[in-house]
N, C-alpha and C positions, 0 to 999 in steps of 0.2 A: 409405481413406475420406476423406469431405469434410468439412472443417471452416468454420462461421463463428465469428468472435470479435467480442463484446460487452465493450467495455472502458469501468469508470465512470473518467475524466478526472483526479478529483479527488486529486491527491497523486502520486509518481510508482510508488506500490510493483506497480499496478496493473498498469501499463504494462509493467513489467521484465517481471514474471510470463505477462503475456502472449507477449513479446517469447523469453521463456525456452522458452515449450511450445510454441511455433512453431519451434521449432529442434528439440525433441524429437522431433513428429510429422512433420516433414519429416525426419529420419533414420530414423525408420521406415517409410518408404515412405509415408506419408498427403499429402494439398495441404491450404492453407491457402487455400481458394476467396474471404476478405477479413476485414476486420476493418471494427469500426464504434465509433469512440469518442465522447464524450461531452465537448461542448465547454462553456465557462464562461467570460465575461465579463471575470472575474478573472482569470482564467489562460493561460497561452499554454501549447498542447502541447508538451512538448520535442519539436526536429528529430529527437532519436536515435530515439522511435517509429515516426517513419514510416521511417527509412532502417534501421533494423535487422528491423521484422515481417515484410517482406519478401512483402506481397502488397498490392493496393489498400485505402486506406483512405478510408473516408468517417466523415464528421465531424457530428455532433445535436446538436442543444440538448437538453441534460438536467437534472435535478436536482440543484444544486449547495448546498452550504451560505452562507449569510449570517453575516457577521461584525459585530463594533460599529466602530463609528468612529475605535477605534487599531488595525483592522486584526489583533484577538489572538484576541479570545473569538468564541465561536463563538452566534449569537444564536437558539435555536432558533425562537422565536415569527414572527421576524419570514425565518427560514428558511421555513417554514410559507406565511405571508402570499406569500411572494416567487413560490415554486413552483408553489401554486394559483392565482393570475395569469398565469402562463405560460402556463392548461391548455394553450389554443391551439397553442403553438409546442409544445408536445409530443407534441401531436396528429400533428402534421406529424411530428415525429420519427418516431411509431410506421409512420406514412405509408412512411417513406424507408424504414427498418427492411424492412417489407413488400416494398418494391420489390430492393433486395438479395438478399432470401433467395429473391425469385422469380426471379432474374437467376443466380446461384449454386447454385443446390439444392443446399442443403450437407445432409451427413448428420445431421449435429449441431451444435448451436449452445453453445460455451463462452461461458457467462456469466461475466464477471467483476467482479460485485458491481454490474452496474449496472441500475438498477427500472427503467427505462421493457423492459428485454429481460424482465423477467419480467409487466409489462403488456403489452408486445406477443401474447404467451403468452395472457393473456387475452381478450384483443382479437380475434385473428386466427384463435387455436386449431390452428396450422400444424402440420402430422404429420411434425416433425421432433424428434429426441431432443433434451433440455434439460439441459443438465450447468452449475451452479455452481459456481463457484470461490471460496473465499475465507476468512481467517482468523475473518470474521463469523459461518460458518457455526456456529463452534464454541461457539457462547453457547446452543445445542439440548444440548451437549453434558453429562449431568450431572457432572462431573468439573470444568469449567466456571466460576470463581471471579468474580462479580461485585462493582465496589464497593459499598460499605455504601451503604444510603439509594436517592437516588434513583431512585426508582419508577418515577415520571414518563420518565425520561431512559432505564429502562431497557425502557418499553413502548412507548417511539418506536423504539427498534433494535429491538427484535423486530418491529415492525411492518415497518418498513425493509425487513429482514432476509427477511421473508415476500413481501414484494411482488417482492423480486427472483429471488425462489426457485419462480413461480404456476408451476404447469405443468411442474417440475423433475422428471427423472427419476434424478440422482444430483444429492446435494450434497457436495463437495470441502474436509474441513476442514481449513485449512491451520495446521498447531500447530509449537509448540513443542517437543513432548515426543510421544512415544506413546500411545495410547489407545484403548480396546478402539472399533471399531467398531457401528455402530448401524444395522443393515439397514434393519429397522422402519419407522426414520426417515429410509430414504434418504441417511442420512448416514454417511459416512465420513473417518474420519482420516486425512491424510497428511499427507509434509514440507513444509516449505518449496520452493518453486521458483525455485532461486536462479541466476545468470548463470553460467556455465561461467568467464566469466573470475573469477568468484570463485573457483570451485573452482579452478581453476588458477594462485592468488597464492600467494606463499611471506612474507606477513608480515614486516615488517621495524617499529621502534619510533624515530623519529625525536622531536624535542622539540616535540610541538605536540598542540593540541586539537583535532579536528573537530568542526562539529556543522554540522545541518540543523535548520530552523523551516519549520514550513509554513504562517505566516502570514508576512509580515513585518514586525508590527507589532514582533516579539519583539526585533528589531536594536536596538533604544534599551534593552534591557534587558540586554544583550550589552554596548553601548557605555559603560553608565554603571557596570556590573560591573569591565570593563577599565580604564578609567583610573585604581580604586584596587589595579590588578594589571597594569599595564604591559608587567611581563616575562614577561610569560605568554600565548606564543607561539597565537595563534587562526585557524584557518580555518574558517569557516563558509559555508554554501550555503543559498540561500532562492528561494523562488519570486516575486519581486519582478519585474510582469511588464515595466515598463518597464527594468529594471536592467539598466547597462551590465556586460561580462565580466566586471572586476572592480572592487569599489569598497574602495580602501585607506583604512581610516581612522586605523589607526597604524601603523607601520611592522611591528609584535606582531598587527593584526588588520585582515583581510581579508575582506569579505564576496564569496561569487561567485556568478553567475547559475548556476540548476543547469543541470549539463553532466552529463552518462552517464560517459563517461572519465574526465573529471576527477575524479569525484567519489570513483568510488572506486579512484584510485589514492592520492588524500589518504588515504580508509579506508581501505587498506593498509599504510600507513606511519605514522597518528597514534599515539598512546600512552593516546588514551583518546576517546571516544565521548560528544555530547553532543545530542538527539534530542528532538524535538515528537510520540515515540513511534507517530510509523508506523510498521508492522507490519515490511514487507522491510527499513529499512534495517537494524535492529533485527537482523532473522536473518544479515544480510551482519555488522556488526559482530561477532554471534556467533561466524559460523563465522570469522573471521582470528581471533577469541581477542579481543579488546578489550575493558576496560572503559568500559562504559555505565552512564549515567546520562539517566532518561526524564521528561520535563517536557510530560505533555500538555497541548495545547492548549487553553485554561479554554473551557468549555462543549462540550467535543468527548468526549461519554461513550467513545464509541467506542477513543477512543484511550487514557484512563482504565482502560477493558480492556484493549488491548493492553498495558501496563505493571505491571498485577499478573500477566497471564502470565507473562507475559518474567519479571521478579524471581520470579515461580512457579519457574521454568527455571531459572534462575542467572545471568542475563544481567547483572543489575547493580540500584541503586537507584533509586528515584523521588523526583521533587522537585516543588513546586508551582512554581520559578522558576527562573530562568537563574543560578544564585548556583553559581558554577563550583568554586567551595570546597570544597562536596562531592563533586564528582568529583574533585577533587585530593587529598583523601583518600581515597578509594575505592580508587586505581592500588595501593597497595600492599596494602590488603585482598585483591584481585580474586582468585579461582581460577576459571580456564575449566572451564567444562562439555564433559566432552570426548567424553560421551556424544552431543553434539548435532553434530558431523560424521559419526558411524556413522547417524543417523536420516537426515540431509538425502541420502545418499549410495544411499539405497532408491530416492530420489524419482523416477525415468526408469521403474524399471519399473512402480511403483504408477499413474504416471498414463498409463501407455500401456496397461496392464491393464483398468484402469478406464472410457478412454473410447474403449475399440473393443470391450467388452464392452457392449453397450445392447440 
């Protein structure tokens, strides 16, 4: 079978996941006829997507979120304001979209959490199977644990959540844990879709912290943390998109531009995990066994969700700040969940089952 991929830009866990089932389905005999990602202003694509998906890609203007002025919180209103201004240029996107999938006839289009592929859907109406992917899916799911309050916040991710799903013929929930499936609703549960070279580390616990932010406003909070804790060895990764390889700012803490390899050979060897709680690294931490600790991003519900999951699981705690304290407490609490290597390890035949079954 033919495959297209739809990938939203925003954060790198997208990417992996794609980067992951393109390797799946070309071991089983299928092509990956191209991919199509979603570009952002703010962000520069990591090189490791395009050299590892390993088929053409082409690149759209999509919908991306807006942040405040220290680069942390996430600004919904003026995200809003920002995107229906665009319409135009997303126009064009559905445009390009269009010309792709006429260029390719793929059998099936994997979406991977990105809207303007489930507006295209409605747009075009194309007589090609629609498969979603993504841990969003699972907020359909009743089982499903949302933060208290926020109404608001949580009628904009369902909405989200909808738009990218128009037209969908299966939706792909990527969880933590097991969960009865939901026909009904087109939805169903599976693992994680994690990098083989994950599954293939042998863990080791060396003296240092990792962590990743996916703003980079959060690095002054990291810096001003560290100087009343010196010896407390830090490497962290950020999406800083002018940011040189590495930027030392004490001899104890290193910030580095995200790199694919690098990153998580650091997550192989740190001793404890500290995360702007997107979803993959989260599962990648899991499975080496690591204590985490999840600081999402302020006004980023989404991510708010993924962090009562995760501590749903046993993955680790949550904190409203970079106050590293508690995760230095945490390393000796921590017991790995070790149920959550027997779930991720289903993951090849669930989703090769799944999307040659349409």
């Amino acid at each position: 079978m033919k495959f297209l991929f739809l990938v939203q830009g925003e954060g790198r866990g997208h990417m992996t996941q794609a980067i992951t089932l393109s390797h799946i389905l070309q071991e089983n005999g299928h092509e990956i006829v191209g991919a199509i990602i979603g570009r952002s202003e703010r962000r520069e694509i990591p090189s490791f997507f395009f050299q590892k998906i390993k088929t053409d890609v082409s690149t759209i203007d999509s919908p991306n979120f807006v942040v405040g002025d220290e680069n942390k919180q996430v600004d919904i209103f003026k995200t809003i304001v920002y995107n229906l201004k665009r319409a135009r240029t997303f126009i064009r996107s559905l445009k390009l979209i269009n010309r792709v999938v006429k260029q390719t006839q793929p059998d099936v289009i994997v979406n991977f959490y990105e809207m303007l592929c489930g507006l295209y859907f409605l747009r075009y109406r194309p007589k090609v199977s629609h498969v979603c992917i993504g841990h969003q899916y699972l907020i359909n799911h009743p089982e499903f644990i949302f933060p208290k309050k926020h109404k608001l916040d949580k009628f904009f991710l369902h909405l989200n959540t909808a738009i990218t799903a128009i037209g969908a013929h299966k939706k792909l929930a990527l969880s933590f844990t097991e969960m009865i499936d939901l026909p009904h609703k087109k939805l169903y549960v599976v693992p994680p879709l994690l990098r083989q070279e994950i599954l293939e580390m042998q863990p080791t616990l060396k003296d240092y912290i990792l962590g990743y932010m996916l703003n980079s406003g959060y690095s002054e909070d990291i810096v001003r943390w560290h100087q009343n804790h010196d010896n407390v060895k830090l490497h962290f990764f950020w999406d800083q998109k002018d940011a040189i390889e590495e930027t030392k700012i004490h001899k104890n803490l290193t910030f580095h531009k995200i790199n694919d390899v690098k990153f998580i050979q650091y997550l192989k060897d740190c001793k404890a995990y500290a995360s702007t709680a997107g979803f993959e690294s989260i599962c990648e931490a899991m499975y080496l066994g690591k204590p985490i600790m999840m600081i999402p991003t302020a006004g980023h519900f989404e991510q708010e969700c993924n962090a009562i999951d995760a501590a749903r699981a046993g993955a680790g705690i949550i904190r409203k700040e970079f106050d590293l304290s508690g995760l230095l407490q945490f390393i000796s609490k921590f017991s790995e969940n070790t149920k959550f290597k027997a779930w991720v390890k289903k993951s090849k035949l669930k989703f090769v089952t799944h999307l040659i079954s349409q």
